[in-house]
N, C-alpha and C positions, 0 to 999 in steps of 0.2 A: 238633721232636723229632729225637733221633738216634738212626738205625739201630747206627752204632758208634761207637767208641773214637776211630776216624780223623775221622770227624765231631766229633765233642766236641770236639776237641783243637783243629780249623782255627776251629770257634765262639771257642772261648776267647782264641785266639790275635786272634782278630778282634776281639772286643768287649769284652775288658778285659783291653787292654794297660795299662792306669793300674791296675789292681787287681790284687794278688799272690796269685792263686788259679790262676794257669797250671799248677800241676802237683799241683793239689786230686787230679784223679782219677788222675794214675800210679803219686799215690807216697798214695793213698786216702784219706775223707772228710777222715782227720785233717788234712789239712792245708789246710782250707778256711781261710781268714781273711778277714774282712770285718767293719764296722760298718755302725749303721745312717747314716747318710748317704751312704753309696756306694749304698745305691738310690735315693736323689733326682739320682743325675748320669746325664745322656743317652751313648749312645755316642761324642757326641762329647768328652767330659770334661768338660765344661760344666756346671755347678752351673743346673738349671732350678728357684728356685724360686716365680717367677711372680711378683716384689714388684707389677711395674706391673699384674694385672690387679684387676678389682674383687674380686676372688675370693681375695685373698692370705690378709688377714688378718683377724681378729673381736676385738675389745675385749673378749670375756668378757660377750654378751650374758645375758640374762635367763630366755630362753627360746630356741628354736632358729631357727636365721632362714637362709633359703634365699636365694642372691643368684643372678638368673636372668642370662643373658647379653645385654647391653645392645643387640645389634645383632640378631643370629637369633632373634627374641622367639616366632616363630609367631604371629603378629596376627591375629583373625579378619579375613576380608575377604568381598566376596560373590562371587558365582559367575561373575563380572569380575574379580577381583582389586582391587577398588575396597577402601582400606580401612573400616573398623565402628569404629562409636564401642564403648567397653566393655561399655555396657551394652544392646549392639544384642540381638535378641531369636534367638534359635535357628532359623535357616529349616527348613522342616519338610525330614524325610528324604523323598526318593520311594520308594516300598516296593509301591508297586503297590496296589490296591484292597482294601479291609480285606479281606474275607471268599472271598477269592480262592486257592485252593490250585492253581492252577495250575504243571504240566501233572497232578498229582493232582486228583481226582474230591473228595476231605474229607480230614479229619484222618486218618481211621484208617487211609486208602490210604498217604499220608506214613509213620507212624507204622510202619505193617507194611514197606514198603521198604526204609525205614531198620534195622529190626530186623533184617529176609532180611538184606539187603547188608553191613549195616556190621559190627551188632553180631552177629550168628549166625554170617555170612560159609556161607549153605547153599548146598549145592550146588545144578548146577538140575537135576538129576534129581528132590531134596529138595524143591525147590520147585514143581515141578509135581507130584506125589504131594499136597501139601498143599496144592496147587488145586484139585484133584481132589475130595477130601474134602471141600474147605468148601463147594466145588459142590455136590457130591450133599446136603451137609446142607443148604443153603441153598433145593434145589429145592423141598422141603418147603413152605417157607414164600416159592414162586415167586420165591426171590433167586438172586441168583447169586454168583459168589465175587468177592476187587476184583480179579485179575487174573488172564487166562485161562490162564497158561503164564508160564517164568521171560524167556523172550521178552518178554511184554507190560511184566513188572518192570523187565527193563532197557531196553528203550526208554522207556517212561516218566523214569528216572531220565537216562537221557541227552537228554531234553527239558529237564531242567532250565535254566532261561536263566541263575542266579545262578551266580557260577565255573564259568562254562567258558571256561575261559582253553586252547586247544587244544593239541596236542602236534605239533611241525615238526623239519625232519629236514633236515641235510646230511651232505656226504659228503667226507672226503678221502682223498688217495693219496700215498706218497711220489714217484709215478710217474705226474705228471699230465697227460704226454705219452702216454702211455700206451703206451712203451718195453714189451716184453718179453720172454724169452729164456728160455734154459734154464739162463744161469746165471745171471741174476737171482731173487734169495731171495723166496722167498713171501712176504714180509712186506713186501717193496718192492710186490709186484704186488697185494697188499689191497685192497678199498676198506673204509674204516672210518667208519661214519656216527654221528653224533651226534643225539640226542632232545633237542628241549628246549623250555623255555616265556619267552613273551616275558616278561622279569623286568621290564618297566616295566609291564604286566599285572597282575602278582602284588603290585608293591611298592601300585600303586593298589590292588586289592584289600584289603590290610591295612589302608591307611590308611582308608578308607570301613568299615572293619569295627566295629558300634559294639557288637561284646562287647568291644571295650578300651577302650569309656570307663572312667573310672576309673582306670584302670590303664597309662595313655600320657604320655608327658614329649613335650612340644611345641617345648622348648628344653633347651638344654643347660644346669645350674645347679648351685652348691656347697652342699652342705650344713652347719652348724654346728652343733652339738646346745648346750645350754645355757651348756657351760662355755666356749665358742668354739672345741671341736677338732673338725675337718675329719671329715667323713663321707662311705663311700663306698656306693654301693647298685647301682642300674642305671648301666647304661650311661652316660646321658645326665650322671651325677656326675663321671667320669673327668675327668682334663684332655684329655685325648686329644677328647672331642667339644667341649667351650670353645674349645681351640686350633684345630681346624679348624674352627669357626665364626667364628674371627678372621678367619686365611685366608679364609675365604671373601667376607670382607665387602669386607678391605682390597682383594682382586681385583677387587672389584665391589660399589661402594657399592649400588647400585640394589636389594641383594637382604635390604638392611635392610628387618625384621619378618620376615620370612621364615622358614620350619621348617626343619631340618637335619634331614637324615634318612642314618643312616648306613646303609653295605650290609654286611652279616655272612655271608661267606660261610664254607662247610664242606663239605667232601669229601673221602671217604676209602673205600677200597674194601673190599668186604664178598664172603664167602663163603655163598651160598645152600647148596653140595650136592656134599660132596665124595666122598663114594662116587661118584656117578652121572654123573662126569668133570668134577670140580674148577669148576662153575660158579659163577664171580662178576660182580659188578656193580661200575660205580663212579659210583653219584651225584653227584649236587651238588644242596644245601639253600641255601635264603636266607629271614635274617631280615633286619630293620632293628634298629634302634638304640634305636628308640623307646617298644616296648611293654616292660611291666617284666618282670625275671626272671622272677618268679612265673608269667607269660604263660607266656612261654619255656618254664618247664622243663616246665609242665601240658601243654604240647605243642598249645596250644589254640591252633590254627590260624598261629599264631606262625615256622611254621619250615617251610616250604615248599618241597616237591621242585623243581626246574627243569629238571632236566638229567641222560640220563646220559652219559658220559662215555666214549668208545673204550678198551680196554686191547688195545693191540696186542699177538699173541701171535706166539714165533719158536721153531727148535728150539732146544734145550741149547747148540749151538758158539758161539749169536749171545749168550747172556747178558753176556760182556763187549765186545761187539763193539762200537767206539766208536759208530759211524757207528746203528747200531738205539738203543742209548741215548739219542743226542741224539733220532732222531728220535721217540720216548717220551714223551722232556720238552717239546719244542716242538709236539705232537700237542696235549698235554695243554694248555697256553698258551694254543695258538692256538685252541683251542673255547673256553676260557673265555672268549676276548676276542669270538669269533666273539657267545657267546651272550650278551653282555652288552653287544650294539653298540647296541640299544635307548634302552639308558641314555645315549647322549653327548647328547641334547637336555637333559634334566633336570641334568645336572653342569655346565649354563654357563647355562640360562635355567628359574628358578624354573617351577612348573607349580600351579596351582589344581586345589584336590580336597577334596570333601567328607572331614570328617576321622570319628574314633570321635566326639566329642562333637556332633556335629551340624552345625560350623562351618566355612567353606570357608578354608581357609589356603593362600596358595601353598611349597611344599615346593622344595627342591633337593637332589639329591644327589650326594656330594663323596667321591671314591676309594673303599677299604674296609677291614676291621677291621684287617689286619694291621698291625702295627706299620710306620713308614714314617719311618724317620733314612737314608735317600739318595736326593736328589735324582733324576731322569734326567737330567740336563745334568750331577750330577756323575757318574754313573754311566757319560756318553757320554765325557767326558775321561779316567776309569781306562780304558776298554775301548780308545782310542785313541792311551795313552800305554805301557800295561804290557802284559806278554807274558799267554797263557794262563794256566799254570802262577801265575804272580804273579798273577795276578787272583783265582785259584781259592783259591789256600792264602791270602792275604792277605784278603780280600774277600769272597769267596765267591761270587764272578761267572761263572757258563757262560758266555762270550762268543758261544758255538755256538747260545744259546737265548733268545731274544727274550722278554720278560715279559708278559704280558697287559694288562698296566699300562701297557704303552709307545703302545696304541690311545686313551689316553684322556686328557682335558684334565686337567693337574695330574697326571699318575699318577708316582708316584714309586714306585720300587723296594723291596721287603721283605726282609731277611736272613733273617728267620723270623718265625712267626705266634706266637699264644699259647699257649705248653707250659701249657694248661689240663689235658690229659691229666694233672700230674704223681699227684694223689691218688688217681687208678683204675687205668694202670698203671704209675705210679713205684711208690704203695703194693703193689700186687700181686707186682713182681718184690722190692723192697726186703724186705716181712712175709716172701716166701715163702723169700725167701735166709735171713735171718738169724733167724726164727721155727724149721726146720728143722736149717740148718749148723750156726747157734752155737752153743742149749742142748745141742744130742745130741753134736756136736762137742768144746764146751768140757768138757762131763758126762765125755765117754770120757778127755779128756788130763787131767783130774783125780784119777779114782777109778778108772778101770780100765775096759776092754768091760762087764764081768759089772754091776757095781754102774750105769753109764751105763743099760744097759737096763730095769737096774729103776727108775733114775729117770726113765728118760723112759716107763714103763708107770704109774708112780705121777703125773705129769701127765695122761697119759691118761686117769687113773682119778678125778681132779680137773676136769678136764674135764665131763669124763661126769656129773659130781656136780654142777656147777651148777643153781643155782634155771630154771625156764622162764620165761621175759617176752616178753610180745607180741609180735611182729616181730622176732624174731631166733632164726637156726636152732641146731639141737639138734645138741649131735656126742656120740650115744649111746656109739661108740669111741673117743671123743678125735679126736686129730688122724692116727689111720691110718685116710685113705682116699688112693686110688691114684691118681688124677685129680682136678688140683689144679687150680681154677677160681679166679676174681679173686672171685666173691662168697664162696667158700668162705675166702678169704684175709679179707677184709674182717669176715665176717661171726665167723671165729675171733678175729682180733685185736679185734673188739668187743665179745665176748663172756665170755672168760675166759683168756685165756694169760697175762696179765703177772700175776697173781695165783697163774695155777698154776705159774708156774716161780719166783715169787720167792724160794722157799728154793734152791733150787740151783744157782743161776747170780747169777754178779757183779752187785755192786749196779749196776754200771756199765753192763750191758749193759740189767736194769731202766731206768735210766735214757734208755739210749737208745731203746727203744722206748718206751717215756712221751714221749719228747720229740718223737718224730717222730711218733704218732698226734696231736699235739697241735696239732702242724703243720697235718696234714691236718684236723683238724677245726676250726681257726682257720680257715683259708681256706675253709673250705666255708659260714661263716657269710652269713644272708642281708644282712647290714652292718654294713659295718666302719669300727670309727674309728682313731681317732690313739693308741687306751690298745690295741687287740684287734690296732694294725700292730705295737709296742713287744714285745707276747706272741709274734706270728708269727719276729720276730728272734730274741729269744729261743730259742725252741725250735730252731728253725733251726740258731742255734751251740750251742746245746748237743747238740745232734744231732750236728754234725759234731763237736764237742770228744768225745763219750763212744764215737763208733764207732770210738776209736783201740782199744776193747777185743776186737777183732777181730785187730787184728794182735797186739797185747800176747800174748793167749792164745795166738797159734800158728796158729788156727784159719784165716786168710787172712796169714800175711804181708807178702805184697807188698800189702795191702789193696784194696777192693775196686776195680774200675772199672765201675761204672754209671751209661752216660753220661745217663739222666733225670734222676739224682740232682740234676746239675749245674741243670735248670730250676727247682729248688728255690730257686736265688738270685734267680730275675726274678721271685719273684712278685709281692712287695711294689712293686715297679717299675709291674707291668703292673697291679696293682688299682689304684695311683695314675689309672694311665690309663685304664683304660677301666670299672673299678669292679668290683662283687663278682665272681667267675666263677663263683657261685652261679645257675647259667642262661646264663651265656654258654660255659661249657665243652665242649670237644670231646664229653665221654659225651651232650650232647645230641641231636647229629646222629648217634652213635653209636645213640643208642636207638631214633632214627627211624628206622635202619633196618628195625626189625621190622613199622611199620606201612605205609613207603613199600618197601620191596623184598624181607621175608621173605615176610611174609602173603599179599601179591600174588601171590608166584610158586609157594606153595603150595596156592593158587585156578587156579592155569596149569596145562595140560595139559601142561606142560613141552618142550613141541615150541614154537622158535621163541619163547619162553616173554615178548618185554620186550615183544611187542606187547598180548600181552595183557594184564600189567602196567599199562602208559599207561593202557589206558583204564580198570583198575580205581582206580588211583589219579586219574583225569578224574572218574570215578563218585564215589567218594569226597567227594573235593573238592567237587563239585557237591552233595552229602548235605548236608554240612555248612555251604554257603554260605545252600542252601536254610532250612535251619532258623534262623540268624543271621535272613533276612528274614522269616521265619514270625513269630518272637519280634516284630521290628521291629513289625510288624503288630500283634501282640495273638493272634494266634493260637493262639501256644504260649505257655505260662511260663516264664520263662527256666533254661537250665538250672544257672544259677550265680547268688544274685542280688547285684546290683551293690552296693558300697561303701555305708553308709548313712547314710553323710554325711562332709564332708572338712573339714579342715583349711581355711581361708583362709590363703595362703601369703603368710609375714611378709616380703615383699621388702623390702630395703633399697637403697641409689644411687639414691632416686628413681624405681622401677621400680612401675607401674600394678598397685598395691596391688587393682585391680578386676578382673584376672584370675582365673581360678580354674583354666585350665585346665594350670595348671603344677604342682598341689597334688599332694605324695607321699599314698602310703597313710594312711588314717585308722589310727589306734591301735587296735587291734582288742583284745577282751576276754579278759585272760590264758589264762582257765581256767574252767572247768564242768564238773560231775560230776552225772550223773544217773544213778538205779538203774536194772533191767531193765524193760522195761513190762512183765511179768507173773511175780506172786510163784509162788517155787515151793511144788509141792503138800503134805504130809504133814507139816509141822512144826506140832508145838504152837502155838497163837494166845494164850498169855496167857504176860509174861515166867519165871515162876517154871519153869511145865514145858518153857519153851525151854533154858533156862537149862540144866536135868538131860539135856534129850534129845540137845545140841548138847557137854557135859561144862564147860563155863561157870559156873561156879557164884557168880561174880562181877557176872554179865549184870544183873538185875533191881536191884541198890543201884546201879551204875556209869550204867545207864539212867536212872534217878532222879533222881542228881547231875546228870546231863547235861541234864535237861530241867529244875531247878530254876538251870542257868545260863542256860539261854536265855529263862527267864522273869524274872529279876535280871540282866541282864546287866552292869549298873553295882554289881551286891554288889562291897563294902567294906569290911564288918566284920572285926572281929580273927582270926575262926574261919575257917579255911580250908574251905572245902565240902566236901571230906572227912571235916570230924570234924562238921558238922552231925547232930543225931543224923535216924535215921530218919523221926522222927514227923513233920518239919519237912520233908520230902524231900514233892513233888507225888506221888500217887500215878498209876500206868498201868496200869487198868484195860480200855481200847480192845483189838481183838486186832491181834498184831503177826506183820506180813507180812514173810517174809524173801524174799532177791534171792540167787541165784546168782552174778552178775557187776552192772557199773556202766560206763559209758562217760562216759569224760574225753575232753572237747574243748576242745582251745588251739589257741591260736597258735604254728605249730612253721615259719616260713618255712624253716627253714634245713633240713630234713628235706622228703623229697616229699609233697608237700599240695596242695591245691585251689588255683586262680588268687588266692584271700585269702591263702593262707598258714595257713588252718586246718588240724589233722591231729585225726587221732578214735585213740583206743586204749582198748580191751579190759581191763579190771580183774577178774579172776578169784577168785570167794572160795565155793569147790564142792567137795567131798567126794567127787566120783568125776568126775576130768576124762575124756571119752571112757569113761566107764565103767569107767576102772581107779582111780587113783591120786590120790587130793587133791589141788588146784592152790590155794597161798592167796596171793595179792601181795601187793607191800608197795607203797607211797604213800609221797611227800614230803608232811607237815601240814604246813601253815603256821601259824606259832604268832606272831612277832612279825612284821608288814607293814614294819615300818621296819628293819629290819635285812635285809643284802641278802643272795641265797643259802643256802648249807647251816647261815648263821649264825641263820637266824629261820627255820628249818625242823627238824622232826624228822622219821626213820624210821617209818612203822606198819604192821606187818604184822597183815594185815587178819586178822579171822577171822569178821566176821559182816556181811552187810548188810543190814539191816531198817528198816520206817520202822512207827510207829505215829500215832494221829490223837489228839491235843489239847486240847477245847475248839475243837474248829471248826480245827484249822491241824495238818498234816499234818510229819511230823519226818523225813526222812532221815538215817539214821543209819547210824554203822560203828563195831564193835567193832573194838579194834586194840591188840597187841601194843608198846607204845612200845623204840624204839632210838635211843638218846642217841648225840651226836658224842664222841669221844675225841680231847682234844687242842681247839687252837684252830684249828688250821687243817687240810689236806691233809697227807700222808704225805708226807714229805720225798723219798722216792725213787720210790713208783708215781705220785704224783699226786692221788691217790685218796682222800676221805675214809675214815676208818675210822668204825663207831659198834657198839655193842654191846646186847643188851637190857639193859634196865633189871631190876631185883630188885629185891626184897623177903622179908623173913624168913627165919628159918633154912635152910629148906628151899631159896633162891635162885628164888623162884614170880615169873615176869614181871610185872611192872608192866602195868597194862591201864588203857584207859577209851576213852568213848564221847564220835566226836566228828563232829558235822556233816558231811555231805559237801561242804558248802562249803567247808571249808578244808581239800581234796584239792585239792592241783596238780596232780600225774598220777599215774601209776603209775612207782613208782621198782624197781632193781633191785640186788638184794644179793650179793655173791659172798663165799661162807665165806672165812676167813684159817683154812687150811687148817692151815699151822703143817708142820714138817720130820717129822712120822709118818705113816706112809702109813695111807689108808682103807684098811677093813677088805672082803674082799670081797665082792661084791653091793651095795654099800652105793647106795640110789635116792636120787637127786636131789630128790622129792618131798620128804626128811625135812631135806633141808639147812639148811632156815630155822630149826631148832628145836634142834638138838643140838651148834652151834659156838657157841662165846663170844664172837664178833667177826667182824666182817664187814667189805668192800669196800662201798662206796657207787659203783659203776661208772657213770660218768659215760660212758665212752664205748658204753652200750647205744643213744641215738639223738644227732643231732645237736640236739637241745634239752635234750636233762639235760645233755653237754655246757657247754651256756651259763647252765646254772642253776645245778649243782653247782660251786658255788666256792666 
């Protein structure tokens, strides 16, 4: 990433000198140019596109066929390294004696520590009060409480024998003679120590972890999806992990079979507490390469603190004082190599270790995530032929500062890491620039101050008017609030701004926000192929071709310069390499902040406060390793349960079709809609007085229909089941139980969800939400399976959920409002499907009927086409779904309508 303009500028200059986009950001977006095959060439201009590896190319297989890497296979072997035949048998895990809760007394001891510590996080004053109590109740019946004091809690938990991988400490000084004066600067005289944990500890740990079976790639492998185009997913799909398992083999045949295990590092410094004198921290997190996204971003043990990190502090005169900056950067370096010295065994001689599947593989590991086009021998010839200054503007080389990388076999030099950050905060400065500047800006230089404000008070009020839907926040004022936050930006642009500004502002500038949430929401998919890379370009140039209506209008002429914008070009580069950043992205160490160094130190006395910290995060860790081996055991249930069944992975080149432990995720079941488990009370139980009590007056015939198709479901006669007369209709006599809401569970990987990729949402169809105001959603039906998207789906705003009983078979059902698509496809300038309610008779009376909750996808969401009259005022968002003639089909409400709505 780059701090500024001057950064940008010496990137560009550096890494594409062959592409003509050196003065994209002086002279602004517009003048980005590029195609797609300029992201298949490496920095060195060199066209990589792998003919020779087995990975190149696919004939247009049948079905989808995965080609593993012919050398770094991850071979089972035994606990020798002796190789296994294929079908050798699982040696058992050691996990210690089944019925063993060791150093807890039983289950419930466990259970309650876990609750105190992890999930309560009580204080111990809290917790010895409620020892106290279960004491005195317990005396009654001569027991006692399971622990005498928060004292006895945490010693117990620091008995833990599982993860405890301990916390160690050095120190350094600029001044290690230990010179000092009075006119030597405080900052010379320091000593600056560093925490941290042995990461050849932590990388074993993961690997023996066997909540990631299921969920672990053992080798590096390409993906094909049926028609033969390239897919990219975890990590281990990138070319980036295939080419360093080349490398590593050609170096050393001997480490053929062998696991590749890549190291992911991420650190970035965090503010705990800035009233109470600017306290921050600067961690370091490590994952591997190996467990998939979905691991990753669940945060399930995946991504692991190790380190924190010195931030040397000096007065105000020294901020640009050369001599304190280098030594900043080379502080910074030199712990990370310090803390990562562990690792030089394992990056030259393979190492055996029980893996997640039960099987003992010997592993190695080779450099780390950052990207890596320079050498250090070619990196030792620039620093020895060219001056400072040329190094720095050309290259990008501190000669002054030694890399971390330089302590380690193979380590080559990084220009920069993955600009994963661009969609959290590129999107956040880009929405919040041009969300605000442009419309109220462009508004004022069209129409006047006077008339601009009423148009940006009538988006406001458009705003404020949208439908409520599940997980996505409410902006009762529109968009005047004072304090502008990235989910505040996020959560506006997903909710309703390019609908409420489209009457008043240039189609063009529509288009450009269309184009670049579009972006961002490409890239955030949990895999991608060769047709979702072609979409990301796309959007991309039209993004940069439509931002020229920024200068056009006046509103920036010099156009903009924001230098994230510019990592918008690598992305497509870096998913080639190292695969989706759906989990591998910076926001995820970004989040761990809150559980490895906010929570922590909100649990600190604040005095001294990182000691305390370590061992709450020791604690922690140790919680959670313990319950991994509890489960192992049988003890506990597992709290997530495993894959339930896979795929046998179609290797092709000859490759031991009797593996299995290279299988991606099994295909998991689109969607399910189940009603509430308990009907609500007071409604009529026979259809006819439901019908009058609820103003339905259609409910009982449409009911009817409904259950004389699920009884014919092969009806084929001439007579449409509508005109069937009544007498012929099943009769529902049983009484019928109505539901307030319904829960839809899919498959939403690309949205935060469970280590599957499952997500759960909320369907609302209730007459007093909170006790005020009607809430009724609307649902994507599914009408034809074979047609893909919004094309074999309708709109249904719901208005009733009830099921009645059968002949012995119980009916879930939903009354619903039918909304038809307009048009054949998306809205040529939002994006956005349009669809309308359906009519009938003079009077224009909705179209209705009754229809399975089976063929509910999810809960979809509607935004009025508000049209260029402003609402009238008070007007409540409750009524919205009912009194516009046409609506938004908003796709960008979550990242899986998204990938449906097309």
């Amino acid at each position: 990433m780059f701090k500024s303009q001057r950064g940008c500028t010496k990137h560009i200059r550096t890494h594409h000198s062959s592409i003509a986009v050196v003065d994209a950001l002086s002279n602004g977006p517009a003048n980005f140019k590029y195609n797609g095959p300029d992201f298949d060439l490496d920095h060195d201009g060199n066209d990589h596109t792998y003919s020779e590896d087995p990975i190149a190319q696919s004939e247009g297989p049948s079905e989808s066929q995965y080609h593993r890497h012919p050398h770094l296979r991850g071979d089972p072997c035994d606990h020798k390294g002796n190789m296994l035949p294929s079908n050798a048998p699982i040696p058992a895990r050691h996990v210690g004696l089944q019925g063993d809760w060791d150093p807890f007394g039983d289950q419930a001891e466990f259970l309650l520590a876990n609750f105190l510590f992890r999930h309560e996080e009580m204080s111990a004053a809290n917790i010895d009060f409620l020892m106290e109590l279960w004491a005195f109740k317990a005396a009654k019946y001569e027991e006692d409480s399971p622990f005498k004091s928060h004292r006895d809690v945490y010693a117990t938990i620091d008995a833990i024998r599982a993860g405890d991988i301990p916390w160690q400490c050095f120190s350094a000084s600029p001044l290690s003679d230990g010179t000092s004066g009075s006119d030597v600067p405080r900052w010379k005289q320091a000593e600056y120590q560093v925490w941290y944990r042995d990461p050849e500890a932590v990388i074993q740990a993961m690997l023996a972890n066997p909540d990631f079976d299921g969920q672990f790639d053992y080798t590096p492998y390409v993906h094909y999806d049926p028609s033969g185009k390239r897919r990219w997913k975890d990590f281990m799909t990138g070319n980036y992990a295939w080419h360093k398992s080349d490398t590593i083999f050609t170096n050393d045949p001997s480490t053929d079979s062998a696991m590749y295990v890549g190291v992911i590092l991420g650190s970035d410094k965090t503010t705990v507490s800035i009233a109470t004198g600017h306290v921050e921290y600067h961690p370091l997190y490590l994952s591997i390469g190996n467990p998939h996204n979905s691991v990753r971003r669940a945060h399930h043990n995946a991504v692991t603190l190790i380190g924190f990190l010195a931030i040397p502090k000096a007065d105000h005169k020294y901020d640009n004082d050369v001599h304190f900056r280098t030594f900043k950067r080379q502080l910074y370096h030199s712990s990370i190599a310090a803390i990562l010295q562990p690792l030089q065994a394992p990056m030259t001689t393979p190492i055996v270790q029980q893996c997640p599947d039960g099987h003992f593989q010997p592993w190695i590991v080779q450099n780390w995530s950052p990207r890596n086009d320079r050498t250090r021998e070619y990196t030792e010839v620039l620093v020895e032929t060219l001056t400072s200054d040329m190094l720095w503007d050309q290259y990008r080389i501190d000669d002054d500062v030694v890399p971390f990388t330089n302590d380690f076999p193979l380590g080559q030099y990084s220009r920069d890491d993955f600009p994963w950050t661009c969609c959290i905060k590129s999107s956040r400065v880009v929405l919040k620039t041009t969300s605000l500047l442009g419309p109220a800006n462009i508004s004022r230089r069209s129409t006047g101050k006077h008339s601009a404000n009423e148009i940006i008070d009538d988006i406001d009020h458009q705003i404020a008017a949208t439908p409520a839907f599940s997980g996505l926040r409410r902006f009762p004022h529109g968009r005047r609030f004072k304090q502008w936050t990235g989910d505040n930006s996020k959560a506006l642009m997903k909710y309703v701004y390019i609908p409420a500004i489209v009457e008043y502002v240039p189609v063009q500038l529509i288009e450009c926000f269309s184009s670049f949430l579009d972006f961002c929401y490409l890239v955030r998919w949990s895999e991608l192929g060769e047709d979702t890379i072609d979409k990301i370009i796309a959007a991309l140039q039209h993004f940069h071709e439509t931002c020229k209506i920024f200068r056009e209008s006046g509103v920036q002429p010099k156009g903009f310069a924001l230098p994230r914008q510019h990592s918008l070009v690598h992305y497509v580069h870096l998913i080639q390499e190292y695969g989706a950043p759906n989990g591998l992205c910076s926001s995820i160490t970004e989040s761990r902040h809150i559980t490895a160094v906010k929570k922590p130190w909100r649990r600190s006395n604040r005095y001294e406060a990182l000691g305390q910290m370590l061992l709450t995060n020791q604690c922690l860790d140790k919680l959670a390793a313990a319950r991994v081996e509890f489960v192992a055991r049988g003890l506990l249930p597992p709290s997530h349960l495993p894959p339930p069944g896979r795929h046998s992975f179609n290797f092709v080149d000859g490759a031991d079709e009797g593996a299995e432990n290279d299988a991606p995720d099994m295909d998991l079941v689109e969607g399910s809609v189940i009603l509430a488990r308990t009907p609500q009370r007071g409604y009529p139980q026979s259809l006819e007085t439901l019908a009058a009590h609820i103003r339905q007056p259609k409910l009982p015939l449409l009911a009817r229909q409904f259950l004389f198709n699920q009884l014919h479901p092969n009806y084929e006669h001439d007579v449409p089941v509508h005109l069937i007369t009544t007498d012929e209709l099943p009769v529902i006599d049983t009484p019928i139980a109505v539901f307030h809401s319904a829960i839809a569970t899919f498959s939403a990987p690309s949205d935060m969800s469970g280590t599957h990729g499952m997500h759960r949402k909320l369907i609302c169809c209730t007459p007093s939400w909170h006790r005020k105001d009607p809430r009724y959603d609307c649902v994507f039906i599914v009408e034809d399976q074979e047609k893909a998207g919004m094309r074999g789906m309708i709109i249904g705003g719901v208005k009733l959920f009830f099921s009645f009983l059968f002949e012995g078979v119980t009916y879930p059902c939903v009354l619903i409002d039918r909304f038809s698509q307009m048009g054949r496809g998306p809205d040529s300038v939002t994006g956005m499907w349009k669809v309308k309610p359906e009519i009938t008779g003079a009077h224009g009376a909705r179209v209705q009927s009754v229809e399975h909750v089976d063929t509910i996808l999810q809960s979809a969401h509607l935004i009025p086409i508000f049209g260029s009259s402003p609402l009238p005022d008070g007007f409540h968002f409750a009524h919205s779904l009912d009194v516009f003639n046409s609506y938004y089909v908003n796709k960008y409400a979550d990242h899986h309508a998204h990938e449906i709505v097309f």
